[in-house]
C-alpha positions as CSV (number, residue, x, y, z in Angstrom):
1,X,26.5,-27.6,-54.3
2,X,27.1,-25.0,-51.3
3,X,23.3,-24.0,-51.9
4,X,22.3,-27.7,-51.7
5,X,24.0,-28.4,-48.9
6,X,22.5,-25.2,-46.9
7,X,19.2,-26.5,-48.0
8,X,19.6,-30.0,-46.6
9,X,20.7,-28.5,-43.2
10,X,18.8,-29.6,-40.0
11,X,16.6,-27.4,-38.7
12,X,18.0,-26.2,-35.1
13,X,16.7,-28.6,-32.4
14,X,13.4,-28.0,-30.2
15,X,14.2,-26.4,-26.8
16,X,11.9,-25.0,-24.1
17,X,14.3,-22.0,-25.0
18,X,13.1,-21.3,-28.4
19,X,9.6,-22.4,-28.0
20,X,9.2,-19.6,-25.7
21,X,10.5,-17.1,-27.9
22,X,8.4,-18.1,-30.8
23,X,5.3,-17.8,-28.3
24,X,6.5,-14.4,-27.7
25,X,6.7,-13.5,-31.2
26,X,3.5,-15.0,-32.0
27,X,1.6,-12.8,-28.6
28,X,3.5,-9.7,-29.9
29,X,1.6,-10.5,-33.5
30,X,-1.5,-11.4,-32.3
31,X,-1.8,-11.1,-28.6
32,X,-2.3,-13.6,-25.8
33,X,-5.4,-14.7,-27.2
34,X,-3.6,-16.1,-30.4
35,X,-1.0,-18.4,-28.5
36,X,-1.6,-21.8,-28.6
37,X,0.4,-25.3,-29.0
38,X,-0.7,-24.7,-32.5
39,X,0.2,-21.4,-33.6
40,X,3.8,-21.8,-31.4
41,X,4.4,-24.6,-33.3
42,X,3.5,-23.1,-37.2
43,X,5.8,-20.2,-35.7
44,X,8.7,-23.1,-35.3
45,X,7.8,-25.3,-38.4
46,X,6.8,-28.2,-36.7
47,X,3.6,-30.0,-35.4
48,X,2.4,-29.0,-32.1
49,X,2.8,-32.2,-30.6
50,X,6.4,-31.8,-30.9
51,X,6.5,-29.4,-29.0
52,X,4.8,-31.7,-25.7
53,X,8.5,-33.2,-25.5
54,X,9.4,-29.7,-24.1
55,X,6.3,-28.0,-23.1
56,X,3.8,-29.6,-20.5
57,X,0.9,-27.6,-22.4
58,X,-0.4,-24.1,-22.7
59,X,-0.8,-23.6,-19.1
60,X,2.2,-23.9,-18.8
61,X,3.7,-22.5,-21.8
62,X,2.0,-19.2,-20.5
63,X,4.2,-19.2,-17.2
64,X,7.0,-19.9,-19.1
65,X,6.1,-16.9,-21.4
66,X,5.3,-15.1,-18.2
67,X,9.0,-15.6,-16.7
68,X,10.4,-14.8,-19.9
69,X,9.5,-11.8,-19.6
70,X,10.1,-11.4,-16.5
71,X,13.8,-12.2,-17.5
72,X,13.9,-9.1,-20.2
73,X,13.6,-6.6,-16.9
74,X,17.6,-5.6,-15.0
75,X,17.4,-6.3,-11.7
76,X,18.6,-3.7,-9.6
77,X,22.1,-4.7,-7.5
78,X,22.7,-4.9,-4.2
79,X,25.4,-2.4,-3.5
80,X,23.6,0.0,-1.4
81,X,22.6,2.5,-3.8
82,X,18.8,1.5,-3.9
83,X,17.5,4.8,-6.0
84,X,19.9,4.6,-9.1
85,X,18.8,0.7,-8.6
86,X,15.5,1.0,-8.5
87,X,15.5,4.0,-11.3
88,X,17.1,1.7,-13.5
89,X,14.9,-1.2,-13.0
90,X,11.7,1.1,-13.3
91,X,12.6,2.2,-16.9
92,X,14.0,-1.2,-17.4
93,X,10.5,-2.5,-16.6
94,X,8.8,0.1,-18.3
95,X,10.4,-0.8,-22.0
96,X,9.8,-4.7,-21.9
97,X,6.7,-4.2,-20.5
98,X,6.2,-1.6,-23.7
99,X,7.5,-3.9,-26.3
100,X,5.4,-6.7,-25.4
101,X,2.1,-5.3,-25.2
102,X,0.3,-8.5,-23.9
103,X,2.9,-8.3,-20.5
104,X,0.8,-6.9,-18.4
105,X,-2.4,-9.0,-18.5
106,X,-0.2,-11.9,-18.5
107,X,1.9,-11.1,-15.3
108,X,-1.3,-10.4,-13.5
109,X,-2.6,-13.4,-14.5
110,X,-0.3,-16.2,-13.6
111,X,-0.3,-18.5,-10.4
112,X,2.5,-20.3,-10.6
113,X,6.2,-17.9,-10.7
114,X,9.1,-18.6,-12.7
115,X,12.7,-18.3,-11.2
116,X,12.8,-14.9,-13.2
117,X,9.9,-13.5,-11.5
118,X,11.0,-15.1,-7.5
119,X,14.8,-13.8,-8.4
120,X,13.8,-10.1,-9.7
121,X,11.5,-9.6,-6.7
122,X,14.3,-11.0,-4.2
123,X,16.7,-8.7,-6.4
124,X,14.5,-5.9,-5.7
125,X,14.0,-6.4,-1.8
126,X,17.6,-7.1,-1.5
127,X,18.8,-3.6,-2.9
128,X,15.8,-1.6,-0.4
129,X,17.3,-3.9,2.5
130,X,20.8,-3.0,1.7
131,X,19.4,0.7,1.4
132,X,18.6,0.7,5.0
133,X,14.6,-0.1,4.5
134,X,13.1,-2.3,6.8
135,X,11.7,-5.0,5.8
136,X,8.4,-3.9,6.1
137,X,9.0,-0.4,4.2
138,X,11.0,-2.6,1.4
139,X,7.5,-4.5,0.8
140,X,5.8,-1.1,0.7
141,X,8.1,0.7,-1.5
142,X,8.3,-2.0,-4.0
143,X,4.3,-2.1,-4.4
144,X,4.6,1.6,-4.7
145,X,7.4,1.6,-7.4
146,X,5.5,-1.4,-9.2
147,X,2.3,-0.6,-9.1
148,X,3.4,3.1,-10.7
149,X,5.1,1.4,-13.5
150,X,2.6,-0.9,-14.4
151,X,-0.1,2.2,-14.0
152,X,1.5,4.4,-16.5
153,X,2.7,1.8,-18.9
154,X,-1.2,0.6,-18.7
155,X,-2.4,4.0,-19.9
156,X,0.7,4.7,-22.2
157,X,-0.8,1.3,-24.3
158,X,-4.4,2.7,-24.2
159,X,-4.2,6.4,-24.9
160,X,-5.8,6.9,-28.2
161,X,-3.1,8.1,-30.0
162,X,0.8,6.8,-30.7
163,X,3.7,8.2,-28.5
164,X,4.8,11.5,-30.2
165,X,1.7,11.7,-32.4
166,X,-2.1,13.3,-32.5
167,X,-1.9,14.7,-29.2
168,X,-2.3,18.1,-30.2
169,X,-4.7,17.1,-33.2
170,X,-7.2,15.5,-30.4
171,X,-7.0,18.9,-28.0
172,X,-8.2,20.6,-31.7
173,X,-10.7,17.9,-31.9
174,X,-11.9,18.6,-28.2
175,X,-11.7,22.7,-28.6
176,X,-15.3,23.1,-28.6
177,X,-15.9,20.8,-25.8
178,X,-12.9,22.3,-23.5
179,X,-14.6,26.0,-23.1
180,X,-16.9,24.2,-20.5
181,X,-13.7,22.7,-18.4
182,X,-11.4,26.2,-17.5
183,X,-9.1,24.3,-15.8
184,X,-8.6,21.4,-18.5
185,X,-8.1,24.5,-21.7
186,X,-5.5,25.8,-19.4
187,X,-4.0,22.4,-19.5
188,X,-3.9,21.8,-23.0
189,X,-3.4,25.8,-23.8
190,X,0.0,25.5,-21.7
191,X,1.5,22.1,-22.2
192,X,0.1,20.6,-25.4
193,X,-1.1,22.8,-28.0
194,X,1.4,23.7,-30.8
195,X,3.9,22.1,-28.0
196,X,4.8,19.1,-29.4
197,X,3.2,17.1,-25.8
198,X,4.6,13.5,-25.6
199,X,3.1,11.5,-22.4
200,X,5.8,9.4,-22.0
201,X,7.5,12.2,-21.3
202,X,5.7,12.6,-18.0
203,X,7.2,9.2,-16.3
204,X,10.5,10.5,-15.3
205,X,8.8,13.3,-13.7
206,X,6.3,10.6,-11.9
207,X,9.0,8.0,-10.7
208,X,11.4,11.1,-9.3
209,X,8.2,12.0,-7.0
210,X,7.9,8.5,-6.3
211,X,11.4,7.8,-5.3
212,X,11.7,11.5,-3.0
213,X,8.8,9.9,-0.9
214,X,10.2,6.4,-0.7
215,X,13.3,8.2,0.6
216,X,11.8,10.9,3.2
217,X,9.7,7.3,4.4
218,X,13.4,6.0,5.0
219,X,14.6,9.2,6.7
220,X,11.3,8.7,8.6
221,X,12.4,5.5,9.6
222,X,16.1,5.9,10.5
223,X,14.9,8.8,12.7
224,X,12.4,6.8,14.5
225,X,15.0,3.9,15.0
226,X,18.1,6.2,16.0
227,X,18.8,6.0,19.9
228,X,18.1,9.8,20.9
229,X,14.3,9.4,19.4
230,X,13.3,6.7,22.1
């Protein structure tokens, strides 16, 4: 009786909520190119047209999908502290944008921002103006931060070979080759052969360097601004 009465239970009701996660599962499956109305609504168990009661279309089912993600990423507080902030947010931005492979092309791609997207950007200005940046250093040093995040989680999804794996075996494939390019054996003689090289390892090392120059720019500044420099 228990079993019959589990089987009869309603199916949970259609929200804009879970037709945005079933488009995420379904672009984590099979990429951007295999959401539609359709495929969303097979995901949910239901006709696509359903799903018109909650979703305008694909259009905007993608910016929806877009400030979902969006949503995954910490935004940094506003307390003052504007490097731990920022560091947090970078690696913050760094695993969604790894776990959802299609994030990237999509983000670049959209017209029309959610509230995620407009409240993680003001998030983000808000803890470099608390900092002490100016506002137009703030706009400079997020591009910076962003566009280094987005750069190395780019190439971390198109190196051709998985995080932790076939590094090395590629430098053995590429032995022959190497002995023309000195400086590229050194390379892969010192750091990756036999040395167990991971290239995620590298964006720690990247977003330090980043953050040291943001904050010299902001030393720069506060000297230029202090009364016994005019």
């Amino acid at each position: 009786m228990a079993e019959q009465q589990q089987q009869r239970r309603p199916a949970p009701a259609l929200t804009p909520e879970r037709v945005v996660v079933a488009a995420a599962a379904v672009a984590d499956r099979a990429g951007l190119h295999g959401v539609s109305m359709r495929s969303v609504g097979r995901e949910l168990g239901v006709e696509a047209m359903s799903l018109y009661h909650h979703v305008a279309g694909k259009e905007s089912l993608l910016d929806l999908l877009a400030d979902w993600l969006m949503a995954q990423i910490d935004p940094p507080p506003a307390d003052g502290d504007w490097r731990a902030g920022l560091h947090a947010r970078a690696h913050s931005s760094r695993a969604a944008l790894g776990a959802h492979p299609w994030g990237l092309s999509l983000l670049e791609s959209r017209r029309t921002p959610g509230l995620s997207l407009l409240a993680g950007h003001d998030a983000v200005l808000a803890a470099l103006r608390a900092g002490g940046f100016s506002v137009r250093l703030a706009a400079h040093a997020f591009s910076v931060l962003d566009a280094y995040v987005y750069g190395f989680v780019g190439t971390e999804q198109q190196l051709p070979f998985e995080p932790g794996d076939g590094a090395d075996a590629m430098i053995q494939e590429m032995d022959e080759s190497l002995t023309r390019f000195p400086a590229l054996a050194e390379l892969a003689a010192e750091l990756v052969t036999g040395k167990d090289y991971a290239y995620g390892d590298e964006f720690e090392w990247g977003l330090e360097l980043v953050l040291d120059g943001l904050a010299a720019r902001l030393a720069d500044e506060r000297a230029a601004s202090a009364p016994d420099s005019r």
